[in-house]
MARMAR-824193 format. One record per atom (N, C-alpha, C, O, CB): x, y, z. Coordinates in steps of 0.2 Angstrom, whole numbers, plus 5000, padded with zeros to 4 digits. Glycine has a CB too. Example, Ala and Ser with C-alpha at 12.3 -4.5 7.8 and 13.67 -1.06 7.14 Angstrom:
BEGIN
506649725039 506249785039 506649845039 507149835042 505749785045 506449895035 506849955036 506450005039 506750065040 507049975029 
REM end
This chain:
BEGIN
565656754971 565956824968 566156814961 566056854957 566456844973 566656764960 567056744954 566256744946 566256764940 567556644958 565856704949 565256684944 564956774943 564756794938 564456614948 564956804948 564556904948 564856934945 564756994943 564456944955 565656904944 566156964942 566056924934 565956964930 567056964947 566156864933 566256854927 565456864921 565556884915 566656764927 564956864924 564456884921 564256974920 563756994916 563856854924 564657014924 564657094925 565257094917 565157134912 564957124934 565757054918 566157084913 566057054906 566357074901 566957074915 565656994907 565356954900 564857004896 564957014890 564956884901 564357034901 563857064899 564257144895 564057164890 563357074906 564557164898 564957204897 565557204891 565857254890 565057214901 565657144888 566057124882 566857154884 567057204881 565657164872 567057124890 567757144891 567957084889 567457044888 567957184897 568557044889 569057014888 569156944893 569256954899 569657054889 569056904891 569056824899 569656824903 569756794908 569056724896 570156854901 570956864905 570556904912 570656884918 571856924898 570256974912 570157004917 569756934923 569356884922 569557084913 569956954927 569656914934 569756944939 570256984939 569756854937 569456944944 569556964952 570556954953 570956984956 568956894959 570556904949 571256884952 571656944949 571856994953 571556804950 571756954942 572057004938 571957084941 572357124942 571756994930 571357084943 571357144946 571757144953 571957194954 570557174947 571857114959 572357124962 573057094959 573457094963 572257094967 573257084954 574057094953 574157184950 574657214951 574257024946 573557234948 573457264944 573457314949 573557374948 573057234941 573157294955 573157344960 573757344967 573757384972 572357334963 574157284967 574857294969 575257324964 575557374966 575157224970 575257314957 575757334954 575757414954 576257434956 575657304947 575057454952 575157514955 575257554960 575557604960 574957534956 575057524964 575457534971 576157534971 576557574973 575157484977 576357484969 577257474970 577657544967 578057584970 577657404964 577057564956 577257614954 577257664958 577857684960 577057624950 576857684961 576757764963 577057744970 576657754975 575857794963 577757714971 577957714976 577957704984 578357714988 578157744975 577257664985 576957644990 577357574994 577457524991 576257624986 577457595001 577857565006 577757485003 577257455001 577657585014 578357465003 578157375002 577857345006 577557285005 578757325001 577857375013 577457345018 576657325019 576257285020 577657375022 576857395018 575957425016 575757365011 575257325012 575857515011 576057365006 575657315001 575557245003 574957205002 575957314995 576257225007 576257155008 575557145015 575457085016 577257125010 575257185018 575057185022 574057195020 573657175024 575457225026 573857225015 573757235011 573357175006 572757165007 574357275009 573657135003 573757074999 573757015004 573856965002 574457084995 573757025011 573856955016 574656925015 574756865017 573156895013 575256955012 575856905012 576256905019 576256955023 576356925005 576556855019 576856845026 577356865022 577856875026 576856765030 577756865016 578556875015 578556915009 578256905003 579056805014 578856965011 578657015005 579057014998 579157064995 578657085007 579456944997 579756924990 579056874988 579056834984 580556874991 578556884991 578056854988 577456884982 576956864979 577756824994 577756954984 577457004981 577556994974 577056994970 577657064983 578357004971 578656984965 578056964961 577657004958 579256934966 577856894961 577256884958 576556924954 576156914950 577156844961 576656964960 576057014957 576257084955 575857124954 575457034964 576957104953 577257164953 577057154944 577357104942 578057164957 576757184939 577057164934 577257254931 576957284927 576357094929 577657274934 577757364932 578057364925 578457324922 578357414938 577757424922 578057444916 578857464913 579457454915 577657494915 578757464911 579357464905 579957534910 580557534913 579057504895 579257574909 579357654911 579757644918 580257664918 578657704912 579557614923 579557614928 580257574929 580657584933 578857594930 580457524924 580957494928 581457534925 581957534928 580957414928 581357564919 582157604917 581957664921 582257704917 582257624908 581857694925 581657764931 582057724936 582557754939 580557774934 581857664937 582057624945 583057614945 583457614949 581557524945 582857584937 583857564937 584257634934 584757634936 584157494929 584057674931 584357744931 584257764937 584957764939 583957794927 584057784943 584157804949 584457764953 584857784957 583657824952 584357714951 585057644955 585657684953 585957724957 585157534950 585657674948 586357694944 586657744944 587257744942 586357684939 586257814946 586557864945 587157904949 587457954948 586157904944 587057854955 587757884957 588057844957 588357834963 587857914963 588157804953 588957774951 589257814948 589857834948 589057724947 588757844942 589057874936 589257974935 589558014932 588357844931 588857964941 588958064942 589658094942 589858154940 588758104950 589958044944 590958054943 591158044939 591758034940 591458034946 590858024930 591058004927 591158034920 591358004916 590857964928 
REM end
């Protein structure tokens, strides 16, 4: 698969970083965004422990200041 996928994206002049593997970190990490059960994913991905996920999470910028603003906002609504 790995030799079919790397001649489809050579032939295609994309980038040598892209691989089968990058596309599942790529397709956990959206899933996490668009708020998709952790379970779901870790089951999904084959992981037995779903701090194993971390590794494949790589979410944007956007996403983690959304995630710690809503952590945080009810500390701060009395304030």
């Amino acid at each position: 698969m790995n030799d079919r996928f790397e001649a489809c994206r050579d032939a295609l002049g994309l980038t040598k970083e892209l691989t089968p593997h990058s596309l599942r970190h790529s397709y956990v990490t959206h899933l996490t965004e668009d708020g998709v059960d952790r379970r779901f994913i870790q089951q999904q991905v084959g992981h037995e422990c779903d701090s194993s996920l971390a590794i494949y999470t790589h979410v944007s910028d956007d996403f983690l200041n959304t995630s710690l603003h809503k952590a945080l906002a009810p500390a701060f609504a009395g304030a």
